[in-house]
ZAMARGU-4260 file (C-alpha; in steps of 0.2 Angstrom, whole numbers, plus 5000, padded with zeros to 4 digits):
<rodrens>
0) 4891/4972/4932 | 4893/4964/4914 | 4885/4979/4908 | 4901/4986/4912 | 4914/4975/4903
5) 4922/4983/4887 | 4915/4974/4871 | 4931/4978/4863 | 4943/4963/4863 | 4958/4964/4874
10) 4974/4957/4874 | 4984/4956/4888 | 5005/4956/4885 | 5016/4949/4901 | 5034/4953/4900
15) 5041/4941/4912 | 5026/4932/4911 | 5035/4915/4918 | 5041/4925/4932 | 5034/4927/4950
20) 5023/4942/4949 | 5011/4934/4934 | 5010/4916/4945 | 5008/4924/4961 | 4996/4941/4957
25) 4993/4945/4939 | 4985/4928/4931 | 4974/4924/4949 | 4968/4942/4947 | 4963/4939/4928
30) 4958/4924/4933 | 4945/4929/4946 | 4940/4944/4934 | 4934/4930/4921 | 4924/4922/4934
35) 4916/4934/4937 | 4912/4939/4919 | 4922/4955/4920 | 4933/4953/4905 | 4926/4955/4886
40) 4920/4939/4879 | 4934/4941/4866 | 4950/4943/4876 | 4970/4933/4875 | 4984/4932/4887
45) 5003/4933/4877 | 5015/4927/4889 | 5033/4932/4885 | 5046/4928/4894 | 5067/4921/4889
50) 5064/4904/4895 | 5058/4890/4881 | 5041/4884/4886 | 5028/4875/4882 | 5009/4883/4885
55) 5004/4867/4893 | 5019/4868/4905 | 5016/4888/4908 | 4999/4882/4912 | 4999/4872/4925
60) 5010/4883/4933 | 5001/4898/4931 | 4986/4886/4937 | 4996/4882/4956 | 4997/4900/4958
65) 4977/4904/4955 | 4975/4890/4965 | 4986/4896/4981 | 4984/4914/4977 | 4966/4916/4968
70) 4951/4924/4978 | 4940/4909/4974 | 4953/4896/4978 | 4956/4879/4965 | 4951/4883/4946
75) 4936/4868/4940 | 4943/4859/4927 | 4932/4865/4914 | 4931/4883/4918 | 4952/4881/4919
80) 4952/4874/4902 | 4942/4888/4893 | 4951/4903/4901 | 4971/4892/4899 | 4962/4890/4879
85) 4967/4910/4879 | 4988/4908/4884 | 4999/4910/4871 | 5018/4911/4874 | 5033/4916/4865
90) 5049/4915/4872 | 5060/4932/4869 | 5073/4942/4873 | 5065/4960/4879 | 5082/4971/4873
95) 5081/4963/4853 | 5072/4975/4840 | 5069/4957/4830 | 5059/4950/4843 | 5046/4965/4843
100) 5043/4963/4826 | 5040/4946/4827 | 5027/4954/4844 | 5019/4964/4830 | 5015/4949/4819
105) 5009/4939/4834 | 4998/4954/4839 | 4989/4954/4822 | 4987/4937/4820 | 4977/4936/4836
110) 4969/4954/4831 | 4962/4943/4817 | 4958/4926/4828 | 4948/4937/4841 | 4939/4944/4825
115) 4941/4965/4827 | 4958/4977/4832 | 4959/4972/4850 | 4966/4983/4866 | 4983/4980/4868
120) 4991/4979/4886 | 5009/4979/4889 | 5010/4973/4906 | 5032/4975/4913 | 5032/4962/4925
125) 5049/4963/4926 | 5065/4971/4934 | 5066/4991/4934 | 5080/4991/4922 | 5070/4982/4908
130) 5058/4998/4908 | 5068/5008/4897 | 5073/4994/4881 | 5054/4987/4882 | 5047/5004/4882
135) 5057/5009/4866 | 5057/4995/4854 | 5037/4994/4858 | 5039/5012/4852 | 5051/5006/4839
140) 5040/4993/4832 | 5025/5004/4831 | 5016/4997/4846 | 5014/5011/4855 | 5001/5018/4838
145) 4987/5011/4845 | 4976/5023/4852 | 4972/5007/4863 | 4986/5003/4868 | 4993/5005/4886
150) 5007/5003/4895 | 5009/4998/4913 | 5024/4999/4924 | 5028/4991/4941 | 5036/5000/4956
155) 5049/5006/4960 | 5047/5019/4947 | 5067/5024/4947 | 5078/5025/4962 | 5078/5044/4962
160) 5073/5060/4957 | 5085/5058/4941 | 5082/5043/4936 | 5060/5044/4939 | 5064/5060/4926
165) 5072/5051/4914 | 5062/5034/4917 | 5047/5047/4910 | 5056/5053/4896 | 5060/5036/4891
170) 5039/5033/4892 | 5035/5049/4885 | 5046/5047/4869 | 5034/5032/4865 | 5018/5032/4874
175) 5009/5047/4878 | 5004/5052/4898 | 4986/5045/4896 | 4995/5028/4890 | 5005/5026/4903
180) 5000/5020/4920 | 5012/5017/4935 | 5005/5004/4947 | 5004/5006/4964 | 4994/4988/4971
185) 4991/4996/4987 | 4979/5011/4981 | 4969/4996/4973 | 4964/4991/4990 | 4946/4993/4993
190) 4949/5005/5011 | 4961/5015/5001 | 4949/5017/4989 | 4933/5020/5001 | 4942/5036/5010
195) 4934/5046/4994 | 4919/5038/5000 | 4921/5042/5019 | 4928/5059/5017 | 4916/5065/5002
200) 4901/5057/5003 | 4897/5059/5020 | 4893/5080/5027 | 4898/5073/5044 | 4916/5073/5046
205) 4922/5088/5032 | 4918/5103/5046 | 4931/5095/5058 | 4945/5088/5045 | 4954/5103/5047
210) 4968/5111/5059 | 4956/5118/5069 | 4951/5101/5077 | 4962/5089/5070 | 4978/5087/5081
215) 4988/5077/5072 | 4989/5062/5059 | 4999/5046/5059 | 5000/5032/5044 | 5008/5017/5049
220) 5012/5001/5037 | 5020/4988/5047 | 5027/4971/5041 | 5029/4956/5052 | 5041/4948/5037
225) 5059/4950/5034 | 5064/4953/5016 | 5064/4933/5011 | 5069/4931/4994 | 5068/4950/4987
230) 5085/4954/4998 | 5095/4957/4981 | 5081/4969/4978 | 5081/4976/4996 | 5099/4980/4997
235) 5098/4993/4984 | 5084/5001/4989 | 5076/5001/5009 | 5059/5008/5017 | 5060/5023/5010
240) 5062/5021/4992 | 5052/5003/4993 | 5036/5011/5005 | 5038/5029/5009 | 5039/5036/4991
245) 5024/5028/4984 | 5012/5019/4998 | 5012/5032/5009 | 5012/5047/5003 | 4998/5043/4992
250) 4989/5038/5009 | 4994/5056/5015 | 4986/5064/4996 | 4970/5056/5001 | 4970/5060/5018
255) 4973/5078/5018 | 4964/5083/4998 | 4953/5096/4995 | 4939/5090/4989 | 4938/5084/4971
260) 4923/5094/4959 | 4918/5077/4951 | 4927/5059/4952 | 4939/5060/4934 | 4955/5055/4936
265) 4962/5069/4931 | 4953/5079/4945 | 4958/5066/4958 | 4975/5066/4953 | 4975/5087/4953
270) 4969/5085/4970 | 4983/5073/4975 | 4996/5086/4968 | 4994/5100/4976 | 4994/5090/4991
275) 5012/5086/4987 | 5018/5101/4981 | 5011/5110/4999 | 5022/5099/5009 | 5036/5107/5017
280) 5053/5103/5012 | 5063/5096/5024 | 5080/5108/5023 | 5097/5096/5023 | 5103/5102/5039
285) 5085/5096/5048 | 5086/5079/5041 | 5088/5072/5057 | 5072/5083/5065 | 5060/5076/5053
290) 5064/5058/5049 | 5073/5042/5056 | 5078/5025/5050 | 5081/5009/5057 | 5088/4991/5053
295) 5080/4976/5062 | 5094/4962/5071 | 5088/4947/5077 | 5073/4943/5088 | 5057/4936/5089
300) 5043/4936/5081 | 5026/4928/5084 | 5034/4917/5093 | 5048/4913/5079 | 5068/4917/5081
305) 5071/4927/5065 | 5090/4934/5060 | 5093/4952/5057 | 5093/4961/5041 | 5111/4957/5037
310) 5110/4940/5041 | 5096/4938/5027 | 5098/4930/5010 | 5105/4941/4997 | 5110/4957/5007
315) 5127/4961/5012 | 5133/4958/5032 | 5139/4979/5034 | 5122/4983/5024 | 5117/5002/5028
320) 5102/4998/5021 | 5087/5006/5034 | 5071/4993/5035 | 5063/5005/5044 | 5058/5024/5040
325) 5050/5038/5050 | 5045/5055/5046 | 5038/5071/5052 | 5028/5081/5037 | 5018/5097/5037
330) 5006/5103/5022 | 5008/5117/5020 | 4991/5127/5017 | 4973/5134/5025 | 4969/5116/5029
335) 4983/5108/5038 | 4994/5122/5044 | 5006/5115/5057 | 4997/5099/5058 | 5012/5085/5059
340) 5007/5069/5048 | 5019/5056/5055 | 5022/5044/5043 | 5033/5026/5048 | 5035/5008/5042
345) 5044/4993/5043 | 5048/4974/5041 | 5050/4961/5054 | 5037/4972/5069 | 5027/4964/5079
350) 5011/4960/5069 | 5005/4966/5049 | 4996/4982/5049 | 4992/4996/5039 | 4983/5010/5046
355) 4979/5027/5047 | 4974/5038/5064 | 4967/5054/5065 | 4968/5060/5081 | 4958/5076/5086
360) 4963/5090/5099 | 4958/5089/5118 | 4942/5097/5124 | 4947/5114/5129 | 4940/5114/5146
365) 4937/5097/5155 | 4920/5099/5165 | 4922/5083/5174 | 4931/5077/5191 | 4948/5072/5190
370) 4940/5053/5198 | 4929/5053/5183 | 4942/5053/5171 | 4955/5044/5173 | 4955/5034/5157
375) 4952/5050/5147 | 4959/5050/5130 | 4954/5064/5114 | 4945/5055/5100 | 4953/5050/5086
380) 4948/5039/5070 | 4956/5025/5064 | 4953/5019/5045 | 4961/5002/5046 | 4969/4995/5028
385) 4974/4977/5035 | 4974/4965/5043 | 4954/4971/5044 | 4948/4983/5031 | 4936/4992/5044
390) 4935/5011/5050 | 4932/5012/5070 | 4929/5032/5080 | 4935/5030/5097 | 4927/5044/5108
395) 4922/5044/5128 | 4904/5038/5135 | 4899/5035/5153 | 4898/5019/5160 | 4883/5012/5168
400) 4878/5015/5185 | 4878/5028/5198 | 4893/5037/5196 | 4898/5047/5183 | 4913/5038/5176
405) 4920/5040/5159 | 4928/5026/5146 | 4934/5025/5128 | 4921/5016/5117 | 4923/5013/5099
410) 4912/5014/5087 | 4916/5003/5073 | 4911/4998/5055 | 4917/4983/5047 | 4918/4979/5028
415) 4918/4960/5032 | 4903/4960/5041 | 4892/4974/5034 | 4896/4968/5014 | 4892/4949/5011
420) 4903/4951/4995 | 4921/4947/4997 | 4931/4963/4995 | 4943/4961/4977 | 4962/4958/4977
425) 4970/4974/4973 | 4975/4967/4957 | 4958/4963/4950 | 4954/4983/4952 | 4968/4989/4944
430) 4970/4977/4929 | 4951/4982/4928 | 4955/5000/4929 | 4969/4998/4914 | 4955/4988/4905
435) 4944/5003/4903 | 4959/5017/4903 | 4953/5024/4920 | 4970/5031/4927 | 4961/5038/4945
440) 4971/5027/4955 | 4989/5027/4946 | 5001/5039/4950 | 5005/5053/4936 | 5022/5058/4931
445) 5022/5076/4940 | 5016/5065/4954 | 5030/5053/4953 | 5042/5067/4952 | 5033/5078/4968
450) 5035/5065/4977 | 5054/5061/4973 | 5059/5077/4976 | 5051/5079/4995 | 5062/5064/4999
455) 5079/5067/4989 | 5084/5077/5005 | 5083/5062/5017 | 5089/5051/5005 | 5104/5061/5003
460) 5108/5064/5020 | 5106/5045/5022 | 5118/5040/5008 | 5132/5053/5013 | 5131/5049/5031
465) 5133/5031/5038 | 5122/5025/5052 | 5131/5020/5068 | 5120/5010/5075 | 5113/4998/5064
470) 5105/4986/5070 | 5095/4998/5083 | 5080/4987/5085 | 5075/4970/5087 | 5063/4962/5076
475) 5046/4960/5084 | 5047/4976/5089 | 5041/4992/5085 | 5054/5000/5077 | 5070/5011/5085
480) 5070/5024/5098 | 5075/5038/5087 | 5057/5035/5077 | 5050/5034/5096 | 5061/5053/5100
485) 5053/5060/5082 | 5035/5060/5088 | 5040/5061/5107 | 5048/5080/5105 | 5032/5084/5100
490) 5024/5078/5116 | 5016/5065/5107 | 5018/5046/5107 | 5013/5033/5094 | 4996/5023/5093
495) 5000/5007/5088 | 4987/4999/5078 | 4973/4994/5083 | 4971/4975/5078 | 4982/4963/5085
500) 4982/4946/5075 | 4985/4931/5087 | 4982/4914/5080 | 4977/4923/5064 | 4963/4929/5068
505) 4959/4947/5078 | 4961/4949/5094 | 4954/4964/5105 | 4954/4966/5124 | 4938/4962/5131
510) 4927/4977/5139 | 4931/4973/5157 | 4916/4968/5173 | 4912/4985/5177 | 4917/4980/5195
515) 4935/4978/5190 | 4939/4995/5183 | 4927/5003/5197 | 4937/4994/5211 | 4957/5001/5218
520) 4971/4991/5217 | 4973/4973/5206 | 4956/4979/5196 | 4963/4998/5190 | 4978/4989/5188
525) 4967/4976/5173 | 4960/4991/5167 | 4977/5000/5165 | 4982/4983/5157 | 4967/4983/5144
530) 4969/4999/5140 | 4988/4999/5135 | 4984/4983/5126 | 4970/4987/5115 | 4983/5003/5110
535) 4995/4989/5106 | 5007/4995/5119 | 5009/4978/5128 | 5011/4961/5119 | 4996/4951/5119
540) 5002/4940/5132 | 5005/4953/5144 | 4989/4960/5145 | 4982/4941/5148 | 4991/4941/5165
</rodrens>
């Protein structure tokens, strides 16, 4: 609402502004912010980056990117004109004291253009070694003064325990906590966001989110693409420094919070803490109990060959890097006492998806006749992030007609159909977040370092102990079989997400004729088939036969 935009000017700072990040995220989410009259009348982007450029030439490449990339599509001309009007760039080098002096000028001249003291924001679009020298010749130069000024910081927020400590020293020695935010993109997504809604507006479900009904969770991120250009990247980090430490475990915080007394970010971000600091640790010795890896070779995908993880761009051939990453964790407090949360993800899987299931314990005494349940499976709820933002309660219901016969329904709610408004890139929310210092949905430095610290067992296991195995599953698949023997020990097996995308667009099995699940033979044999499909157990084309 523009009742809610900040009057106070603002000036947005890109490091690495001519990079990647800014063409393909940043600059569309500002740009779809402006349409939408989010931003303060009075507002500049300062591009900096080390390439000499002009502003015309940075803008019309900035203006490809909202044009591929943007919520609303192709920029008009005119409206383009009026928000490129605010671009300035200077070219610099981010480790040079002189050059944040020359920042500081800039800053007041535009301080005086815009016609009061703006808010500065220095967003790091850059690599993870750049942190430390941006961070303290801002501090050096006096930019870090400002009580408006913030400071945002891309993941990966260090590459362990040490180095996230340190990294927050580095901040700390310039900015203060309530300055710095450490962006995660994927808490900005609107699902993410709405299981506060789900879980805390709504009486309904908080009597039963609990050990005493909830059997176990399982958060799964999955990835259909390789690792593409970011294999340089990749190689030094895997699926769990690049997912596991950030996007899910914050999926795991929101899931299993206490409830919050109001809605600061301070209480939110308390909540989330305790949640981390109540998880068991996982002992050196049980490594191999609690989590799995895996490394993707060759296979198909959506009907693409693809090569394996060390055949990629940028990523050494005898790579020990895992791709994929499985664990077993259990909170330890009233709430969730030997509750498992199983968390896996990994790139080059069958189809995208990102989803959380909560699936509750078994009636204790089944009244009906073996014949009547055949199909019988315990509830669960599925919040779905992507491909389709929608949260679905599957549960048993009798089907129509004379016998009593007894089927999984699902009860669904769809953001897509219910909200005509589209939902906002993850970007827009956060950079509108950081414009009005709401810190609710970035990670705090205790939260950085709780999290670290749950996983420096695994990852040291992992470094000291090569796989002997890699690659152990093909891409298109779901993942190895020790992440398959993590959860099957427990007597439980993986529900693969619920959406399949075929032809980009979803696609569910059909409820089948009543006739054909009712009848022996090739009809129970369809219903077995739609079952195991809609679970995700069968490839799509399978379940067509």
């Amino acid at each position: 609402m523009e009742s809610d935009v900040p009057r106070q000017p603002v000036v947005f700072v890109i490091f690495g502004g001519g990079g990647d990040l800014a063409w393909r995220k940043l600059v569309p989410a500002l740009f779809s912010l402006y349409r939408d009259r989010a931003l303060p009348e009075r507002f500049a982007l300062l591009f900096l980056d080390r390439m000499e450029m002009t502003e015309d030439t940075l803008g019309e490449r900035l203006r490809g990117g909202v044009t591929q990339f943007s919520r609303g599509g192709a920029a008009p001309d005119a409206e383009w004109a009026e928000f490129a009007r605010r671009f300035r760039y200077r070219r610099a080098d981010f480790t040079d004291p002189a050059d944040y002096a020359e920042l500081a000028r800039a800053l007041a001249k535009l301080d005086t253009d815009l016609g009061a003291p703006a808010s500065q924001i220095f967003y790091l679009a850059t690599p993870p070694t750049l942190i430390d020298p941006i961070a303290r010749n801002l501090g050096q130069a006096g930019l870090a003064r400002n009580e408006q000024a913030r400071i945002v910081v891309e993941k990966p927020f260090g590459h362990d325990l040490d180095s996230a400590r340190k990294l927050n020293q580095v901040l700390r020695e310039s900015f203060r906590e309530s300055q710095i935010f450490r962006i995660d993109h994927y808490l900005g997504k609107e699902t993410v966001q709405n299981i506060l809604a789900f879980r805390f507006a709504n009486a309904l479900f908080e009597p039963i989110w609990d050990r005493r009904y909830v059997d176990h969770v399982a958060i799964t991120v999955a990835e259909n693409l390789g690792v593409g250009h970011r294999g340089g990247y990749y190689d030094h980090a895997g699926a769990l420094r690049d997912m596991v430490q950030n996007h899910l475990l914050q999926l795991l915080c929101l899931v299993a919070m206490e409830s919050p007394v109001s809605l600061e970010a301070e209480e939110i971000r308390n909540k989330k803490l305790d949640v981390l600091r109540a998880v068991r640790p996982i002992a050196q010795h049980d490594v191999h109990a609690f989590a799995a890896r895996g490394q993707y070779g060759s296979g198909w995908v959506r009907g693409e060959h693809v090569p394996g993880y060390r055949e990629e761009e940028g990523v050494a051939p005898d790579s020990r890097t895992e791709t994929f990453a499985a664990l077993k964790l259990f909170v330890d407090n009233w709430r969730w006492q030997d509750v498992p949360f199983y968390l896996r993800t990994g790139k080059r899987m069958p189809f995208p998806a990102s989803e959380i299931s909560i699936r509750f314990r078994a009636v204790p005494h089944r009244s009906f006749p073996a014949e009547a349940a055949l199909d019988w499976q315990p509830a669960r709820l599925v919040i779905s992030i992507q491909p389709e933002e929608e949260i679905m309660l599957r549960f048993q219901a009798k089907e129509p007609g004379r016998r009593m016969q007894l089927w999984p329904v699902n009860m669904r709610f769809s953001y897509q159909e219910t909200f005509a408004a589209p939902s906002p890139d993850a970007y827009e929310t956060l950079l509108w977040d950081v414009m009005v210092s709401d810190a609710t949905l970035f990670m705090r430095a205790d939260q950085v370092e709780a999290a670290w610290s749950l996983l420096m067992p695994i990852l040291e296991v992992w470094d000291s102990v090569p796989p002997h195995d890699f690659p152990n599953y093909d891409a298109g698949t779901w993942g190895p079989e020790s992440a398959e023997a993590l959860i099957a020990q427990d007597g439980r097996n993986w529900l693969q997400p619920s959406v399949v995308r075929k032809n980009n667009e979803p696609w569910r099995v059909a409820p089948l004729p009543r006739a054909a699940h009712e009848s022996d033979g090739a009809g129970r044999r369809s219903a077995e088939l739609a079952e195991r499909s809609a679970e995700g157990l069968l490839h799509p084309a399978a379940a067509e036969t």
